[in-house]
C-alpha positions in Angstrom: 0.0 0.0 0.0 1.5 3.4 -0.9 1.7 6.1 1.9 0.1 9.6 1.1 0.7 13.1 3.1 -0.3 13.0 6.7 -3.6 13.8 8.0 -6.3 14.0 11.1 -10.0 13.6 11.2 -11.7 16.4 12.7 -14.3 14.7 14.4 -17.4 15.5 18.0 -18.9 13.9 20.2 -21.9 15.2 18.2 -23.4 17.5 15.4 -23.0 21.2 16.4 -19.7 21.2 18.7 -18.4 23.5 15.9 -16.1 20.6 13.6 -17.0 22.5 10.8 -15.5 26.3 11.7 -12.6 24.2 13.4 -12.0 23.2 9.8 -12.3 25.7 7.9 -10.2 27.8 10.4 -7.7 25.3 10.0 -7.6 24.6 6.7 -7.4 28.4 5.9 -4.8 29.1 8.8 -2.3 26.2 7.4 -3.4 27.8 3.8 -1.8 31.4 5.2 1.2 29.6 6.4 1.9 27.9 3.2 1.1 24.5 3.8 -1.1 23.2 1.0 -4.0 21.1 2.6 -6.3 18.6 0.9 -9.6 18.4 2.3 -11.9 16.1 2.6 -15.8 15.2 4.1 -16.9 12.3 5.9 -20.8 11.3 4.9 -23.2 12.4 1.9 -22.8 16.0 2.8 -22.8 18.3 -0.6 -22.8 21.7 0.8 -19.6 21.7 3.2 -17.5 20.8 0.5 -17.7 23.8 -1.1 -16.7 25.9 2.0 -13.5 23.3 2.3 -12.5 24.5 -1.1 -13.1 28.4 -0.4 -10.7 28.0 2.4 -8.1 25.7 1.5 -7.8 26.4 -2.7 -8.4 23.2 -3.5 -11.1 20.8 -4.4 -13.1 18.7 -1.5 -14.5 15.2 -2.3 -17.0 13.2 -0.2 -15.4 9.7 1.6 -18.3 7.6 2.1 -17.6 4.3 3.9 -21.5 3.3 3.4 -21.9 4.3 -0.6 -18.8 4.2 -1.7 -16.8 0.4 -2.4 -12.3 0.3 -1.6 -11.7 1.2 -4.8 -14.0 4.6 -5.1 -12.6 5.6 -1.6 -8.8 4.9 -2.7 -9.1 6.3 -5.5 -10.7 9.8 -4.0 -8.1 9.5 -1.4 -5.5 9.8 -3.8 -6.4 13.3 -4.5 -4.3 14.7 -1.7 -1.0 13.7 -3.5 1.2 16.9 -3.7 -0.5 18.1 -0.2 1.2 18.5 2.4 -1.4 17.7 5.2 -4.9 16.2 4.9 -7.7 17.3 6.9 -11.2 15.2 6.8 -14.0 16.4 8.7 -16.4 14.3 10.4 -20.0 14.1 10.3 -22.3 13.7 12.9 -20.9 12.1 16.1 -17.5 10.2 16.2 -19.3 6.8 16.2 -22.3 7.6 14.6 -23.6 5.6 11.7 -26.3 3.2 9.8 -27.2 0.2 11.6 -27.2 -2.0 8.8 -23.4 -2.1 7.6 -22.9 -0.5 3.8 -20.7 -1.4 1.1 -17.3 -0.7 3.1 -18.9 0.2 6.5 -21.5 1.4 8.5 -20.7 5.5 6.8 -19.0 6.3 10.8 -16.0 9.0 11.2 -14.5 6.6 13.5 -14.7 3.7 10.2 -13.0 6.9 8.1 -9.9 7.4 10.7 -9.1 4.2 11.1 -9.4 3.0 7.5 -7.1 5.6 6.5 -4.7 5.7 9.5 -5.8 9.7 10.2 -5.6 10.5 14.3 -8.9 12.1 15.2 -8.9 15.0 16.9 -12.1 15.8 18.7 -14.1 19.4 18.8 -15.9 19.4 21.8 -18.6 22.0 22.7 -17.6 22.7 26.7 -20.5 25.1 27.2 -22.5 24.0 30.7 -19.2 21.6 32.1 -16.0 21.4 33.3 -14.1 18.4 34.1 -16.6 16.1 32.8 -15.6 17.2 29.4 -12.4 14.9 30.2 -14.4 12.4 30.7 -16.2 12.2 27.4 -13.1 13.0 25.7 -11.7 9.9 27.6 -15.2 7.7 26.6 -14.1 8.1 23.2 -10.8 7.7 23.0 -10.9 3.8 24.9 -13.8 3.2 23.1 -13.3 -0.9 21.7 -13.7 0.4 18.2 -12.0 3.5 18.4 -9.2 5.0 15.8 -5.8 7.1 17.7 -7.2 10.2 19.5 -4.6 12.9 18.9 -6.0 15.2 21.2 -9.0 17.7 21.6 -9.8 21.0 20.7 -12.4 22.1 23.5 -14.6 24.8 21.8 -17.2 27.5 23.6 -14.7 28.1 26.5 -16.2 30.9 28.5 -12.8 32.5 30.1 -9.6 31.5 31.8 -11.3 29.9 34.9 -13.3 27.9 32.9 -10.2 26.7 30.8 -8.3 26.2 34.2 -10.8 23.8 35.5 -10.8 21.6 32.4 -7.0 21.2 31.7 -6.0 19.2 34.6 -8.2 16.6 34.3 -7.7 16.1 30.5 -4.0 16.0 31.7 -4.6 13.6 34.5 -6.5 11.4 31.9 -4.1 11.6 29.1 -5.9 13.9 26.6 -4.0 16.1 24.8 -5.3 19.7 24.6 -4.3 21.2 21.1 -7.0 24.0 21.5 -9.1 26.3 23.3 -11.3 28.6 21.7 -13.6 31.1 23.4 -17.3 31.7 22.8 -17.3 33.9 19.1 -20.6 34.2 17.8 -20.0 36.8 15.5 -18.1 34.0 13.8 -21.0 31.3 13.5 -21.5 30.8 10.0 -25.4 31.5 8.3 -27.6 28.7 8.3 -30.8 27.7 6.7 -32.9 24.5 6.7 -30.3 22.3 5.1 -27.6 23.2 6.6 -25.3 26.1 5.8 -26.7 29.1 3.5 -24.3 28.0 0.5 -21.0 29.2 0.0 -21.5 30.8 -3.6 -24.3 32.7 -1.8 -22.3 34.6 1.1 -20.3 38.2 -0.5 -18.7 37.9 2.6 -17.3 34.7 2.7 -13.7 35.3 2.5 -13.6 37.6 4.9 -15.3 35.7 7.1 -13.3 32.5 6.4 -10.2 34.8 6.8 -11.5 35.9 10.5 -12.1 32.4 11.3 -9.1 31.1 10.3 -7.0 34.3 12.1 -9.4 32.9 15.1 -8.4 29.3 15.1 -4.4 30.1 14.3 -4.5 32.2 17.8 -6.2 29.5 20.2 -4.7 26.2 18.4 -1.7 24.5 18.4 -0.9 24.3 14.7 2.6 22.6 15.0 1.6 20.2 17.8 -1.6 19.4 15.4 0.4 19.0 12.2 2.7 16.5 14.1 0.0 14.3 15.3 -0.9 13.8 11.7 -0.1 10.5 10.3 0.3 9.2 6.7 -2.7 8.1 5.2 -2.9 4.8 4.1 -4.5 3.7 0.7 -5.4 0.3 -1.1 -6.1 -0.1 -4.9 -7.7 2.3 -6.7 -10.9 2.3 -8.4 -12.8 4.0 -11.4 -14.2 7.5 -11.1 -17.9 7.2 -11.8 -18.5 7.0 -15.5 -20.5 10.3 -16.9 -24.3 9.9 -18.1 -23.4 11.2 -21.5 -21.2 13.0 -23.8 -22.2 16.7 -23.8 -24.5 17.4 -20.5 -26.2 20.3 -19.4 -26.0 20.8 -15.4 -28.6 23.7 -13.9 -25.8 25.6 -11.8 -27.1 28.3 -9.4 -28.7 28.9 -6.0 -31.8 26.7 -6.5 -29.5 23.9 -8.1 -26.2 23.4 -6.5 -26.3 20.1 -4.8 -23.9 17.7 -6.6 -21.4 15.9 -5.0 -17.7 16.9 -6.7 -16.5 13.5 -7.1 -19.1 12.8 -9.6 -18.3 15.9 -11.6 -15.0 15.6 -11.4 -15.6 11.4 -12.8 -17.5 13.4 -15.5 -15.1 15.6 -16.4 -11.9 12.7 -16.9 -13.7 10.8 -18.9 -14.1 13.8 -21.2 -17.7 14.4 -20.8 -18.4 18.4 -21.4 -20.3 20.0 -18.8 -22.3 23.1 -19.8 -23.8 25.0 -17.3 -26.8 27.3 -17.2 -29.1 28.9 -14.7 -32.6 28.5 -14.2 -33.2 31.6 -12.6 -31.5 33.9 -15.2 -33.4 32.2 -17.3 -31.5 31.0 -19.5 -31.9 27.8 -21.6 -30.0 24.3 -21.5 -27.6 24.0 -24.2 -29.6 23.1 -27.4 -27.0 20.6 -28.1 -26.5 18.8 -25.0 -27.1 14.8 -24.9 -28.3 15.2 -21.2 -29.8 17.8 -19.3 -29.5 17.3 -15.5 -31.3 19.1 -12.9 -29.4 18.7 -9.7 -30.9 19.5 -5.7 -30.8 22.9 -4.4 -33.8 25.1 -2.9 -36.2 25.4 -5.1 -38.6 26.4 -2.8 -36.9 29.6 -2.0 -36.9 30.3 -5.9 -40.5 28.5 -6.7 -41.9 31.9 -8.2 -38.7 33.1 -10.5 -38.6 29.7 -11.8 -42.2 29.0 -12.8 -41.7 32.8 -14.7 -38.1 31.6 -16.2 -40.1 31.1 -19.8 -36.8 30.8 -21.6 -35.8 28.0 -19.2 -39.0 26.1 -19.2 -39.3 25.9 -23.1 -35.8 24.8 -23.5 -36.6 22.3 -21.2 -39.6 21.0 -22.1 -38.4 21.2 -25.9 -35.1 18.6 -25.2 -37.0 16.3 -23.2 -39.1 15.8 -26.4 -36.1 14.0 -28.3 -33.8 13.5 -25.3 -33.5 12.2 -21.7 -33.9 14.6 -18.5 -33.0 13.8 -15.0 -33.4 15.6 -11.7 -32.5 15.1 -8.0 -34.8 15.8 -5.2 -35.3 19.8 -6.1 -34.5 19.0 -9.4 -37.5 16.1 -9.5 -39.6 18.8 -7.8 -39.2 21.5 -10.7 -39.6 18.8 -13.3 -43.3 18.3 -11.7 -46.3 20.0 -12.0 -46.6 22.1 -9.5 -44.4 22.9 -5.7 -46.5 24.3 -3.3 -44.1 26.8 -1.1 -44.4 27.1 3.1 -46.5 29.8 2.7 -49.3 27.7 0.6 -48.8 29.1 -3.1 -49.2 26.9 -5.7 -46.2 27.5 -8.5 -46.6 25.4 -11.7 -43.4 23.5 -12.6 -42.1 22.4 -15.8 -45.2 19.4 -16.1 -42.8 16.5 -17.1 -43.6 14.4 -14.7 -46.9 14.5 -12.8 -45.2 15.3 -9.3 -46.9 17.0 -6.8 -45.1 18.6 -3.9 -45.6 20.8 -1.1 -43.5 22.8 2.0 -46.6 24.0 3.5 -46.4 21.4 6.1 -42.6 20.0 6.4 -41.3 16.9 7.2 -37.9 15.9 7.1 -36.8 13.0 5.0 -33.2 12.1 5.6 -31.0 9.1 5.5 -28.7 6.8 3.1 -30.9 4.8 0.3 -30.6 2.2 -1.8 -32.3 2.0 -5.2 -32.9 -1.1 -7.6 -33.5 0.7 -11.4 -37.1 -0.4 -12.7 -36.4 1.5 -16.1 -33.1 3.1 -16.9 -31.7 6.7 -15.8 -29.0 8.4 -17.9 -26.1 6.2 -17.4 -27.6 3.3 -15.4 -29.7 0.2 -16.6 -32.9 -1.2 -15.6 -32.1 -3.3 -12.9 -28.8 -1.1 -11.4 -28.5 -1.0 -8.2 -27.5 2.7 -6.3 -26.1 4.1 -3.4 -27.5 7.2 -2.3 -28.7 9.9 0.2 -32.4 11.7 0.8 -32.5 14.7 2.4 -35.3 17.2 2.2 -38.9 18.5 4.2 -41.0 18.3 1.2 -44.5 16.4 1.2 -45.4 14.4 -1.8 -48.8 14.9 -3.1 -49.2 13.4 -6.1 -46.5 10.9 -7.7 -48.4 9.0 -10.6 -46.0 8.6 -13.5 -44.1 4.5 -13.3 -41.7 4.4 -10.4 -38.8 4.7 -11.2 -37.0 2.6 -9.0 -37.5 0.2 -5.7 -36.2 2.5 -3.1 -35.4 1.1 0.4 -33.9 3.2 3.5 -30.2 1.8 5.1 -32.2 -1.2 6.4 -33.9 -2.3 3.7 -37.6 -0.8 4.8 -39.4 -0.1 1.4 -39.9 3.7 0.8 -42.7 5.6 -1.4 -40.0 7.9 -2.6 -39.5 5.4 -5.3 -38.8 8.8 -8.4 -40.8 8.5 -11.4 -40.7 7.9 -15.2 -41.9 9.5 -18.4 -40.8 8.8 -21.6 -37.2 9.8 -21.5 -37.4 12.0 -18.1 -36.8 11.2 -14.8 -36.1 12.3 -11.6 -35.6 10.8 -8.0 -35.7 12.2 -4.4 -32.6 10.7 -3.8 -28.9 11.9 -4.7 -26.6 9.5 -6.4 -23.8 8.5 -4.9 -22.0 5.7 -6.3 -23.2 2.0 -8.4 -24.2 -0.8 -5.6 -21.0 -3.2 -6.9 -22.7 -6.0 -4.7 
């Protein structure tokens, strides 16, 4: 197995101890002290990404133990030759993960460190304890399945005192503190109801990454951080995944943004052209693409602009007379009839497919699925079988075109969010990950 550049997994006890500002703030404050950086993201997570590369100058990709087979992840992990650190941030809790192992594992940060021989150093939110926060720190570092702890970073710290009453007893317990950083809210990063507002829609974002990364570089250790990094270890590589078509026209703006880089970036090596346009400048797909594909976003916050984008619509509607559409989640909304927004008006869609949704009354759907093609999809087969993730509060009202697929959660309960079929468009609610290779 060949060695690649050191790295660390940024990893919590759970979601919201602040791993993400802790690595952006790192990844920009090693960036400012020349030390190039290759980041990475633990989990199905398509908006963080594009933060990692704001702050570090160069591309993020998604590791995904549960979707993703040896080869996929090698071969992704293999980006960070020429770095000279790597830095993957975790998702959710250290140890948190499907029930039901995936393809490689059960999608867990823990899985991550250990499969690439990356230390984890945990983020942990301090607010409301003391010397107790030892004591987690020290739960998750002897836990049976648990990768090298390098240390913590304790975040929230409300003053000296405070500091001075949890430093001992990580001491006494052998936790390393690389770390402290004091309650900032001005730095908290804008959020909406999937996660961070996107980076391409923040003017301010290098200045704010800039701040938090001045932040981080005062109250943590970079050298003792960058020495606790250990070289990543990687097996045989894999094929990038294999684009849908030849000449493909992506929507690309605020609505539709969610698509996971390594999948563009298999596109683009295998000398697929991308073409992007926006929906809401309405402006058309590419009358000579092969594909057009309608990625996940917020529609919803853009319902009305898009049901007006004429231009867009009759482009639309015109290629999927002769050739194949495909949208994902928000994209499968707008190639409906009609989304109904959180406020109750009814905006007709593009009318492809006879999908009714509504945000009027939410509901969260989230988790990993799995999918078994009934009819093909641009660049899969009837009877494929994918790896994906659902993640979105909209209500189906109607969904009466052919499914298009038999869609179960991570373990294997059957789901009505099975995408539809007509003619040569389709759409699903979930977002493609990888091919099932089982």
């Amino acid at each position: 197995m060949a060695e690649r550049p050191p790295g660390l997994v940024i990893a919590a006890p759970a979601s919201g101890s602040g791993k993400t500002t802790v690595t952006l703030g790192l990844l920009r404050a090693f960036r400012a002290a020349g030390v190039a950086v290759q980041p990475f993201k633990n989990g199905p997570d398509y908006i963080d990404p594009a933060f990692h590369a704001r702050a570090s100058g160069r591309a993020s990709y998604n590791l995904d133990p549960w979707a993703m087979d040896e080869g996929l992840l090698a071969t992704l992990a293999a980006e960070a030759q020429g770095a000279d650190l790597v830095i993957a941030e975790g998702a959710m809790g250290l140890y948190d993960g499907t029930l039901t192992r995936g393809v490689a594992g059960h999608g867990t940060s823990a899985e991550l460190a250990r499969r690439f021989g990356w230390p984890v150093v945990l983020v942990i939110d301090v607010s409301g304890q003391a010397q107790s926060a030892a004591a987690v720190a020290h739960g998750f570092a002897s836990h049976p399945d648990a990768p090298p702890v390098a240390g913590v970073i304790l975040n929230r710290v409300a003053g000296a005192r405070h500091e001075a009453m949890i430093r001992p007893e990580m001491a006494r317990l052998g936790i390393a503190v690389l770390g402290t950083l004091p309650r900032r809210p001005d730095l908290t990063l804008p959020e909406r109801h999937l996660g961070l507002v996107q980076a391409g829609e923040q003017a301010d974002l290098e200045a704010r990454i800039d701040a938090i990364g001045q932040f981080v570089a005062e109250h943590v250790e970079l050298d003792a951080l960058r020495a606790a990094a250990r070289p990543g270890i990687s097996g045989t590589t894999g094929n990038w995944p294999a684009p849908p078509a030849q000449r493909i026209a992506l929507a690309r703006d605020a609505a539709f943004s969610f698509a996971y880089p390594h999948l563009l970036e298999g596109w683009r090596r295998a000398g697929a052209e991308i073409l992007p346009f926006s929906p809401l400048a309405d402006e058309a797909p590419d009358a000579g693409a092969d594909l057009v594909w309608l990625p996940g976003g917020y529609p919803e916050l853009h319902a009305g602009r898009i049901a007006g984008a004429a231009r867009f619509l009759k482009g639309l509607r015109a290629h999927a007379g002769t050739r194949p559409v495909h949208g994902e989640c928000g994209g499968y909304m707008v190639l409906g009839e009609t989304l109904i927004d959180k406020d109750g008006t009814a905006h007709a869609m593009a009318g492809l497919l006879g999908l009714v949704t509504s945000f009027e009354s939410r509901r969260l759907h989230l988790g990993y699925r799995r999918a078994e093609l009934l009819a093909p999809m641009p660049g899969h087969a009837p009877g494929t079988r994918l790896r994906g993730h659902e993640f979105h509060y909209s209500t189906i009202l109607s969904q009466p075109d052919a499914a298009l697929a038999r869609v179960t959660d991570a373990n294997g309960a059957e789901l009505a969010e099975t995408g539809s079929r007509r003619g040569p468009v389709t759409g699903s609610f979930f977002h493609l990950i990888a091919e099932d290779p089982r």
